[in-house]
C-alpha positions in Angstrom: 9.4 33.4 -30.6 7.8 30.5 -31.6 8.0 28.2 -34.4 4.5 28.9 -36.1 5.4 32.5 -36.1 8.5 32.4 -37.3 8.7 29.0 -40.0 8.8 29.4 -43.2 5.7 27.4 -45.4 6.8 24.1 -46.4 6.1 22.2 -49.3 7.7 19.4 -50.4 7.8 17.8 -54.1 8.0 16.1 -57.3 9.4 13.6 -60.1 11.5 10.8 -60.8 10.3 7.3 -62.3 12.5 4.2 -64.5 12.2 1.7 -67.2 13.4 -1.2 -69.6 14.6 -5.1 -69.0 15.8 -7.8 -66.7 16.0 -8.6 -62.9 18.8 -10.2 -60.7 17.8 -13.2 -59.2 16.7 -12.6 -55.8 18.1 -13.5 -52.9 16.3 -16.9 -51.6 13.8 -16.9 -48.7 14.2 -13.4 -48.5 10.0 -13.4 -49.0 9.3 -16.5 -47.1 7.9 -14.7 -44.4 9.4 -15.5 -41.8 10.5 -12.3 -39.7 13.5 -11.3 -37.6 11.6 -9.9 -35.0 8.9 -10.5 -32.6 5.3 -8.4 -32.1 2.6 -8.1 -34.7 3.8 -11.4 -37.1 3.6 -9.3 -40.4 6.0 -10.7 -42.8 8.5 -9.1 -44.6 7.5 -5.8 -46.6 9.9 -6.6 -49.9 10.7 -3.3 -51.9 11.7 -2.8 -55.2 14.2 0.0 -56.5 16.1 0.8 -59.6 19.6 1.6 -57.9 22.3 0.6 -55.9 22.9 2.2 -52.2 26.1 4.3 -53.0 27.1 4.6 -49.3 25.7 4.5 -45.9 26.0 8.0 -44.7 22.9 10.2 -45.1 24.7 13.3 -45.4 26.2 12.7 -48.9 24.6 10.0 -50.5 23.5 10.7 -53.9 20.4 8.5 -55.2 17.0 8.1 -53.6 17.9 4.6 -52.2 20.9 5.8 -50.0 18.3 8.0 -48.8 15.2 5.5 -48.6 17.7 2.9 -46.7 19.1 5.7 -44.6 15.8 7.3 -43.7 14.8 3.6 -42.2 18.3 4.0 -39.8 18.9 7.5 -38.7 16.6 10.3 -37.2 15.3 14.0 -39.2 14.7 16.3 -36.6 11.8 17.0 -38.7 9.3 15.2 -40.9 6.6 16.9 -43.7 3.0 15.9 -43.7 0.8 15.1 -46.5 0.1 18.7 -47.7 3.8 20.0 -47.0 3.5 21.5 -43.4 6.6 20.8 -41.1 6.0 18.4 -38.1 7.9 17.0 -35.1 10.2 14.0 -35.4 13.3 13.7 -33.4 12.8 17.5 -32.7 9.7 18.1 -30.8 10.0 22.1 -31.2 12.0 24.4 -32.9 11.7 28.3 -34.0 14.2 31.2 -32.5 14.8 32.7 -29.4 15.7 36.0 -31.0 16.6 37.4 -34.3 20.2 35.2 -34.6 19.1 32.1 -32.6 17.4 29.4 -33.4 16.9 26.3 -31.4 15.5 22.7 -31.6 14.1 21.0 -28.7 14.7 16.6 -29.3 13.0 13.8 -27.7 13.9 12.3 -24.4 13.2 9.0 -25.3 15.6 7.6 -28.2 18.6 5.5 -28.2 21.3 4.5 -30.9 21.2 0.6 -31.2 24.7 0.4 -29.2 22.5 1.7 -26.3 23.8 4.9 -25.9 21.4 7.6 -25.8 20.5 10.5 -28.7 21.3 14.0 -27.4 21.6 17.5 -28.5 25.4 16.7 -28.2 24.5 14.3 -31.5 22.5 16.5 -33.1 24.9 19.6 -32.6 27.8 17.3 -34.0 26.5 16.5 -36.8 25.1 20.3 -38.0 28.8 21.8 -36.9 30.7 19.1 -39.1 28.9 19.8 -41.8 29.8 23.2 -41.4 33.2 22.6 -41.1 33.4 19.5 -43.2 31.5 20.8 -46.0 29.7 17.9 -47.7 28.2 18.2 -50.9 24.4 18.0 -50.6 21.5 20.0 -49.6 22.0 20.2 -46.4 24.9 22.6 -46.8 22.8 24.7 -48.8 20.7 25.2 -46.4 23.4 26.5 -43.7 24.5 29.6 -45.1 23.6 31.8 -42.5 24.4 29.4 -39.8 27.6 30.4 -37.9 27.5 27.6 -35.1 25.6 25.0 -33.6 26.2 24.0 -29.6 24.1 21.8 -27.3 22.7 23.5 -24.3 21.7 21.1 -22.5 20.7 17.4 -23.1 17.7 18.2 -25.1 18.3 21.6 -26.7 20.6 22.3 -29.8 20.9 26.2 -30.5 22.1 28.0 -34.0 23.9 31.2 -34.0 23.5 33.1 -37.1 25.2 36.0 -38.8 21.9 37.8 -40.1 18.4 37.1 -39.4 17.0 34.5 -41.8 12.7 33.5 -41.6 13.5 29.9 -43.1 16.9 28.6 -42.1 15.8 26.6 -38.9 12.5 24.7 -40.1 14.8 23.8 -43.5 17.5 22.7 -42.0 15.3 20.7 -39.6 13.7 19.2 -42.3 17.2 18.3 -44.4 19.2 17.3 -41.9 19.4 13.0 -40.6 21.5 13.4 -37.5 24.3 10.4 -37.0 25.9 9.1 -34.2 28.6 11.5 -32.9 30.6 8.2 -30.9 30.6 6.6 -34.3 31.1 8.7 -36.9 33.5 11.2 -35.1 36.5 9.0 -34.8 36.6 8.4 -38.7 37.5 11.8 -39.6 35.8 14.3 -42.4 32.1 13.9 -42.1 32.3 14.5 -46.1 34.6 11.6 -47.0 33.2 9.2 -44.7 30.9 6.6 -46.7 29.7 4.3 -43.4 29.4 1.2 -45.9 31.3 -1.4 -43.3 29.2 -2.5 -39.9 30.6 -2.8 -36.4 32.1 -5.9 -35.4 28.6 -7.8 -34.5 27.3 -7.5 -38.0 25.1 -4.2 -37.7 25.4 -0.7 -38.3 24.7 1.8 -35.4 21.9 3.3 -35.5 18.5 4.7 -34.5 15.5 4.2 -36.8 13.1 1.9 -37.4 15.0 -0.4 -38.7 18.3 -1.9 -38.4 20.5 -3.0 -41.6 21.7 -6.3 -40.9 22.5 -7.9 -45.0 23.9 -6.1 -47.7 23.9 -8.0 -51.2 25.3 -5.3 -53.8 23.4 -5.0 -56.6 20.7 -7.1 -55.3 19.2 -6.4 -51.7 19.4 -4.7 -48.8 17.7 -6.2 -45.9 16.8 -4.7 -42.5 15.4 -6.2 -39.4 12.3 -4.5 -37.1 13.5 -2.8 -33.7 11.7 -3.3 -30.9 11.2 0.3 -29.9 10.3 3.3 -31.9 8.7 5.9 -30.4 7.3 7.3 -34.0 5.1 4.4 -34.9 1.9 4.1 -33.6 2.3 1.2 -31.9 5.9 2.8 -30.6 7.8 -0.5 -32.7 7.3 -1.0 -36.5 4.7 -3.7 -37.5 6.9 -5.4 -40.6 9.9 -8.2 -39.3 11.9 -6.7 -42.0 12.4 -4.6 -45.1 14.2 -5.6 -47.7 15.2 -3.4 -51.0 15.1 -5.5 -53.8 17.2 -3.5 -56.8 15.4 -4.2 -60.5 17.1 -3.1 -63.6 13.7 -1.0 -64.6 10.5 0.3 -63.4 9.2 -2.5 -66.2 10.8 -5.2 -64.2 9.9 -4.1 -60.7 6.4 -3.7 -62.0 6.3 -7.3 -63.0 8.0 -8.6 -59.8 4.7 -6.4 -57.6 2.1 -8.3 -60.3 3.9 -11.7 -59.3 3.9 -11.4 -55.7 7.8 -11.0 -55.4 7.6 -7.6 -54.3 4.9 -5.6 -52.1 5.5 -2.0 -53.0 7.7 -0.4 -55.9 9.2 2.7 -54.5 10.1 4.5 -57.9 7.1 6.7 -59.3 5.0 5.0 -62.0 5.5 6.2 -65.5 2.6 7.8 -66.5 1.5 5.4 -69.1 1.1 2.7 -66.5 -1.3 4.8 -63.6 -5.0 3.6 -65.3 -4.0 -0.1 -65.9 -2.7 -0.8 -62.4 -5.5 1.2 -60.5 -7.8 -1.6 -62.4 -5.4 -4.2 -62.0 -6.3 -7.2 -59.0 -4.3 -7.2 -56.5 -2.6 -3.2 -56.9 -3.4 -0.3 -55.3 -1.9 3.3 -56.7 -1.0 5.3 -53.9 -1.4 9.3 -55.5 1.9 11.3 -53.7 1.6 15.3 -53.6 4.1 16.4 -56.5 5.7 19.8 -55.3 8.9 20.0 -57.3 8.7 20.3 -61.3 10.7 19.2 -64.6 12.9 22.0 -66.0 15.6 22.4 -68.9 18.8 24.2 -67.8 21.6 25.7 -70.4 25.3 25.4 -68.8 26.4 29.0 -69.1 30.3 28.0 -68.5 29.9 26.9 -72.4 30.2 30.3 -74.5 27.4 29.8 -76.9 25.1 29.3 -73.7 25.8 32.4 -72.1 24.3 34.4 -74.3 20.7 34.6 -73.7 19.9 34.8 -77.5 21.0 31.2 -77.9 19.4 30.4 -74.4 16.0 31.9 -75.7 16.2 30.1 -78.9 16.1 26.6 -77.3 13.5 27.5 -74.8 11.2 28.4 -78.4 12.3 24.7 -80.2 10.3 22.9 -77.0 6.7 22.0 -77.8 5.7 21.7 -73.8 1.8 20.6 -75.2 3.1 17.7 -76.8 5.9 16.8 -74.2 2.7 17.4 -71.3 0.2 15.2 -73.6 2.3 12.7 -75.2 5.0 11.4 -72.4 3.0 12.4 -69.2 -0.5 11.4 -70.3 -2.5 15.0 -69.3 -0.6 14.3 -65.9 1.0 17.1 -65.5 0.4 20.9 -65.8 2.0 24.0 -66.9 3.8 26.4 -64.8 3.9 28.9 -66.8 7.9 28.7 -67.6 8.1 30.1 -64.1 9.9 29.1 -60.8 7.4 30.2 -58.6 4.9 26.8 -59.7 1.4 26.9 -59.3 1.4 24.6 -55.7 3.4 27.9 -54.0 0.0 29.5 -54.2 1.4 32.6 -52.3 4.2 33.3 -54.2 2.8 32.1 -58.2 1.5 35.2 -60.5 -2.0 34.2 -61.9 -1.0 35.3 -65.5 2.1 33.2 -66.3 2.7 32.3 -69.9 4.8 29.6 -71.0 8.1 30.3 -73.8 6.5 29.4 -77.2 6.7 26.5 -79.6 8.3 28.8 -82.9 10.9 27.2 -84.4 11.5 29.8 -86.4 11.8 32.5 -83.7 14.5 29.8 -82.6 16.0 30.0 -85.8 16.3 34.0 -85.9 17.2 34.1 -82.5 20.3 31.6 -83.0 21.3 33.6 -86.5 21.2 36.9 -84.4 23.8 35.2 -81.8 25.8 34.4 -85.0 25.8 30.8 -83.7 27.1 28.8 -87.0 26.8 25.3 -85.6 24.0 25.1 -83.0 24.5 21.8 -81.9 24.1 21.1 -78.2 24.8 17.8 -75.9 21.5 16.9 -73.8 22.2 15.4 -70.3 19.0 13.4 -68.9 18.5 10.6 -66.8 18.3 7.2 -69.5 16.6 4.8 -66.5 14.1 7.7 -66.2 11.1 6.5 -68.9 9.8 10.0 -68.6 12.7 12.1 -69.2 14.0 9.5 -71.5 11.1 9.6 -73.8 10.8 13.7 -73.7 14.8 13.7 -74.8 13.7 12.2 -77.7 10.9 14.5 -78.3 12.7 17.6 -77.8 15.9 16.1 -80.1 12.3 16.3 -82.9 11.3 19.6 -82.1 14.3 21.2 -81.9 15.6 19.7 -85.3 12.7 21.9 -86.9 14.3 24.8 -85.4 17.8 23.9 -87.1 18.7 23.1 -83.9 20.6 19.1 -83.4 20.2 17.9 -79.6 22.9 15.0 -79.3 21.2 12.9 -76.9 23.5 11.6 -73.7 21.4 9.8 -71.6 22.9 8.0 -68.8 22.7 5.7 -65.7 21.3 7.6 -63.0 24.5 7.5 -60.9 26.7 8.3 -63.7 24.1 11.5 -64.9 24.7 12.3 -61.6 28.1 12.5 -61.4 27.9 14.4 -64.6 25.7 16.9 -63.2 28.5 17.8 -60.4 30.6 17.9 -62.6 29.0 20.1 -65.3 29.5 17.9 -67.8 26.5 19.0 -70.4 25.5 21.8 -72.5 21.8 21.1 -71.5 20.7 19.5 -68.4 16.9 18.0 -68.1 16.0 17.1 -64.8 13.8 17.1 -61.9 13.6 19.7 -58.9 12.2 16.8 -56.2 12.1 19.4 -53.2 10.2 23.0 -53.5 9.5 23.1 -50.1 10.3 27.0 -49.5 10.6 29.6 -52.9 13.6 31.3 -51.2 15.3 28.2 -50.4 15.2 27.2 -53.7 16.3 30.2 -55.4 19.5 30.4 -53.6 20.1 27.0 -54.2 19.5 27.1 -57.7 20.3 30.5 -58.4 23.1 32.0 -56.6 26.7 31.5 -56.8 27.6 29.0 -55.0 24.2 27.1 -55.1 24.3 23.5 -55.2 22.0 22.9 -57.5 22.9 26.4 -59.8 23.4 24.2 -62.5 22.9 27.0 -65.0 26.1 28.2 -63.2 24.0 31.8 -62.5 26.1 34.9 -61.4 23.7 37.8 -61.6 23.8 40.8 -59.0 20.1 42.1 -59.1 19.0 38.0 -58.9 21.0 38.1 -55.9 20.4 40.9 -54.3 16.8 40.2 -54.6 16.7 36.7 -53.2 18.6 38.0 -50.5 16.2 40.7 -49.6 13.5 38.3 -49.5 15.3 35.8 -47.2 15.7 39.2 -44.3 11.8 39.3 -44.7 10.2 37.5 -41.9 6.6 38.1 -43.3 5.5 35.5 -46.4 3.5 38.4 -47.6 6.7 40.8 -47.5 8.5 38.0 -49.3 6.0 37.5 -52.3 6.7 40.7 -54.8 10.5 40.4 -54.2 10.0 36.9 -55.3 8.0 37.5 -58.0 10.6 40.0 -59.6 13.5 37.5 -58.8 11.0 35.1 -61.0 11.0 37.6 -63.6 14.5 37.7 -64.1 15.0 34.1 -64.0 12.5 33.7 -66.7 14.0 36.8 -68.8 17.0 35.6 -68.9 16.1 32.1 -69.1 18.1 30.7 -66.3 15.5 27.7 -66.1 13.2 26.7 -68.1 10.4 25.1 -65.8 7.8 22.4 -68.3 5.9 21.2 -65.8 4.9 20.1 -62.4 2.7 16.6 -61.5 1.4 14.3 -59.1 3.2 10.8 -58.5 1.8 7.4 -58.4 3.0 5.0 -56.2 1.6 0.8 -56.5 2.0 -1.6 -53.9 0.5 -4.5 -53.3 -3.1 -4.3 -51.7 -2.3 -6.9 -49.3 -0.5 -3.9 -47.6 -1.9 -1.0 -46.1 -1.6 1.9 -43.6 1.2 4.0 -45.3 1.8 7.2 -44.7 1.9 9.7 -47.7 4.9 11.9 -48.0 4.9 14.8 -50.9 8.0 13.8 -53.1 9.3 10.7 -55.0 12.1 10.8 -52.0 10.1 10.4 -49.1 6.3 9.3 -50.8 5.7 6.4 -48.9 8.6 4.8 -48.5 9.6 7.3 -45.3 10.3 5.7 -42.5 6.8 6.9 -40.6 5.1 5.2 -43.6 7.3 1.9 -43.7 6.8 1.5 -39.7 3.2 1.8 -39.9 2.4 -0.8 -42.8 1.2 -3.7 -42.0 -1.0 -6.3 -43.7 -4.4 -5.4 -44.9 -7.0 -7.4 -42.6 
C-alpha cells in the first residue's frame, strides 16, 4: 500500500511574533563576510531571533530556536511544502505494507560529519528510544499506536502497530529529526540528554546543512557550510555560515535588518509592521501559509473552571472583532470558535458561529455557577506583541463582564515551563502545527495529550477521535470529526479566535528561500536556509 493511498492530508501552521527594547552587542566580524567554507562566495546569512537555544537535542527542545538551530544539523525523514503536502527528505518513501506496518525507505547517500554513514539502524534508534525514553514533545504524541520500530535492512525502518492508524506514519515522519545512534546512545535516556557540549575537535556530530562550530549564550550561534548536501540544489548550501543572532525584541531585530546587521528576522512580524516594511528600501516580506490558530484554554484541574457555566461565561467577555481588528490589523480571520479552522477545508462546517461578545450573558452565567469572586490568572507569552497586546484587551472586556483577568505575562521560556506545568487558570496561546485534524485532537484533547492543556477527560470526545483515527478514508473521517468539534465547542474545551497568515522580512539582498507553512519552519528550514544566496 502506498504512501498516496494511505497518508493522511498535511497542513502545517500558524503564529508566534515578539517585541520591546535593547540588543547585545554582537559578536565582532561575525558579518564581515568572510566565510568558512569554499563554493559559491556568499557571505554569511546573519539571523536574528528573540531566544536562547535551550539545548542541542531536537527531540526535547522547547523554543523555536532549538528547533531552527537543530533543523540546520540533523535530518526529518520528511519535509512539508508550501501548501502543506508531505514530501521526501531523508525518507525517500514511506506508507504501510499492511494494516499494522508502516515503513520508511532513507536515502543512500548521507553521512554524519564523523564520516560514518546514516542508516535505518539511526533512524530506528532514535523512534524506539523515544518510545522507551519517553520525551516530552510532540513526537511522542504522535507514537501512540506505535509498538516498535526495527531496521530491516540498511535503508528500510519498519513500525509495528497495535491497531490500524491512517495518519501515524506520514506524522511521525514529519515530527521526527533522527540523531546519531553512535553518539547519542552511550549518554543514556534520550529524554534527559541535552547535547549542549561538542566532541573533542570543537563540533557537534551531525548531518545537516550546516555544522555548529561557536556558541555565544545569549548572543550567537554560528554554523559553518558543509560541503555536501544532497537536499540543496546545488547538493552543498550556498551561505559560508549562519549565524543566529538573539535580540531582546522583534523591535530590535527589526532595527538591526533596517541597518544591515542582520539579513533575515526569523520571528513573524507583528502585524502593525507588515505595510511599512513591504514599502520600506531594502526589505522584502516573505507571506508564510498560517495553518495553526490563536485560542484561549480554561485549566479544568482549578474547580471554578471545570464547570462549563464559568467556562462559557469567559468565552462571552471576549470581543474577537476588536481583538481581530485592533491587535492583528484585519490579518486574521475567524474560525468560527471551532477546531476544525477554515484552511482544513475537508473537515470545517460552512456555518460556524463564533461565542458572543455579551457581557452580561457572562455575568448570568458566572451568578448561575455561584462563582462569588470570578477572578482568574491569564498565562500569555509577554515577548509575544500580539498576544501581549490582546491580554490587555481581553483584561478590558472581561472587566465589563464583572470578570478581573490578572495578567501574568512571561518570558517565553518561563510561560513555557508554566504551561507544562499547568501553572494558569487561563492559557492564551498559539497552536503552530494543524497539519492533520485527528492528530490534533488527540493531542489536544485526550488524556494524556501533550498539549491537552484544558486537561480534557471526556469519554464520547474520546471515543470519537478514536473512531476517526481507524478510518482510513478522509471522507469517512469528516462527520466523526465534525461531532468531536461539536463537543469541543459545547463544552468549551478551546476557545479558537483566530487563524492568520505570517510575515516574514529579510533583507532583499537575499533571495531564493524556500517557504515553509508555520512560524517553526517558514523560511528559516533548513531547505530554505541552503538554498539562499545573494540576490544577483
Amino acid at each position: 500500500m502506498s504512501r498516496g493511498s494511505r497518508a493522511a492530508a498535511a497542513v502545517v501552521a500558524a503564529a508566534a511574533l515578539a517585541l520591546t527594547a535593547c540588543a547585545p552587542s554582537a559578536p565582532e566580524d561575525e558579518a564581515s563576510g568572510e566565510g568558512g567554507a569554499t563554493g559559491s562566495g556568499v557571505g554569511p546569512l546573519v539571523v536574528a531571533t528573540t531566544t536562547d537555544v535551550v539545548n542541542f537535542n531536537p527531540l526535547i527542545g522547547n523554543s523555536r530556536t532549538d528547533s531552527w538551530v537543530t533543523d540546520l544539523m540533523y535530518p526529518r525523514l520528511l519535509h512539508i511544502d508550501e501548501d502543506g503536502e508531505k514530501e521526501a527528505a531523508l525518507a525517500t518513501d514511506w506508507g504501510y505494507s499492511d494494516d499494522l506496518t508502516g515503513y520508511f525507505e532513507i536515502r543512500d547517500d548521507m553521512s554524519w560529519s564523523d564520516g560514518e554513514p546514516i542508516t535505518a539502524e539511526d533512524v530506528a534508534w532514535t523512534l524506539q528510544s523515544v518510545l522507551d525514553d519517553q520525551p516530552a514533545g510532540t513526537l511522542l504524541g504522535q507514537m501512540g499506536a506505535v509498538e516498535s520500530v526495527e531496521a530491516v535492512s540498511d535503508t528500510r525502518v519498519e513500525l509495528h502497530l497495535s491497531e490500524p492508524d491512517a495518519v501515524v506514519v506520514p506524522e511521525v515522519g514529519f515530527w521526527a529529526v533522527v540523531v546519531p545512534q553512535h553518539v547519542f546512545e552511550p549518554e543514556g535516556s534520550l529524554a534527559d540528554f541535552a547535547n549542549d557540549a561538542p566532541q573533542a575537535d570543537g563540533s557537534w556530530v551531525s548531518a545537516g546543512p550546516y555544522a555548529l562550530t561557536e556558541v555565544q549564550r545569549g548572543q550567537s550561534y554560528t554554523m559553518e557550510r558543509v560541503e555536501d548536501y544532497p537536499l540543496a540544489d546545488d547538493g552543498a548550501p550556498n551561505a559560508s555560515e549562519v549565524v543566529f543572532r538573539v535580540y531582546p525584541d522583534v523591535n530590535t531585530e527589526l532595527l538591526a535588518l533596517e541597518s544591515g546587521e542582520v539579513d533575515l528576522v526569523a520571528n513573524a512580524l507583528p502585524p502593525s509592521q507588515v505595510e511599512r516594511l513591504r514599502s520600506a528600501d531594502g526589505i522584502e516580506v516573505a507571506e508564510v501559509p498560517g495553518l495553526g490558530y490563536a485560542h484561549l484554554v480554561y485549566n479544568m484541574d482549578e474547580p471554578r473552571l471545570a464547570q462549563v457555566d464559568v467556562r462559557r461565561a469567559l468565552a462571552a467577555a471576549v470581543d474577537y472583532d476588536t481583538i481581530r481588528e485592533v491587535v492583528l490589523q484585519g490579518q486574521a480571520v475567524s474560525a468560527g470558535s471551532n477546531p476544525l479552522i477554515p484552511v482544513l477545508s475537508r473537515f470545517a462546517p460552512e456555518d460556524a458561529e463564533e461565542y458572543a461578545f455579551d457581557p452580561q450573558a457572562a455575568r448570568d452565567l458566572m451568578a448561575s455557577a455561584g462563582v462569588d469572586d470570578p477572578s482568574f490568572r491569564l498565562l500569555y507569552n509577554l515577548t509575544d506583541p500580539v498576544m501581549a497586546q490582546a491580554a490587555q484587551l481581553m483584561e478590558e472586556q472581561a472587566a465589563e463582564a464583572g470578570i478581573t483577568l490578572e495578567l501574568d505575562g512571561r518570558e517565553r521560556n518561563a510561560y513555557l515551563a508554566a504551561t507544562d506545568a499547568g501553572d494558569y487558570d487561563v492559557y492564551l496561546g498559539n497552536f503552530a502545527i494543524m497539519d492533520d485534524p485527528v492528530t490534533n485532537f488527540r493531542l489536544s484533547y485526550l488524556p494524556g495529550g501533550v498539549i491537552n492543556y484544558t486537561h480534557v477527560d471526556d469519554p464520547e470526545l474520546t471515543a470519537l477521535v478514536e473512531e476517526a483515527g481507524r478510518q482510513l478514508e478522509v471522507a469517512d473521517q469528516v462527520p466523526v470529526m465534525q461531532e468531536a468539534a461539536e463537543i469541543v465547542k459545547d463544552q468549551v474545551y478551546d476557545n479558537i479566535l483566530y487563524t492568520q497568515n505570517l510575515y516574514i522580512a529579510h533583507s532583499d539582498e537575499w533571495s531564493g528561500f524556500v517557504v515553509q507553512p508555520s512560524e517553526l519552519l517558514s523560511v528559516v528550514n533548513p531547505v530554505s536556509l541552503a538554498n539562499a544566496t545573494t540576490a544577483g
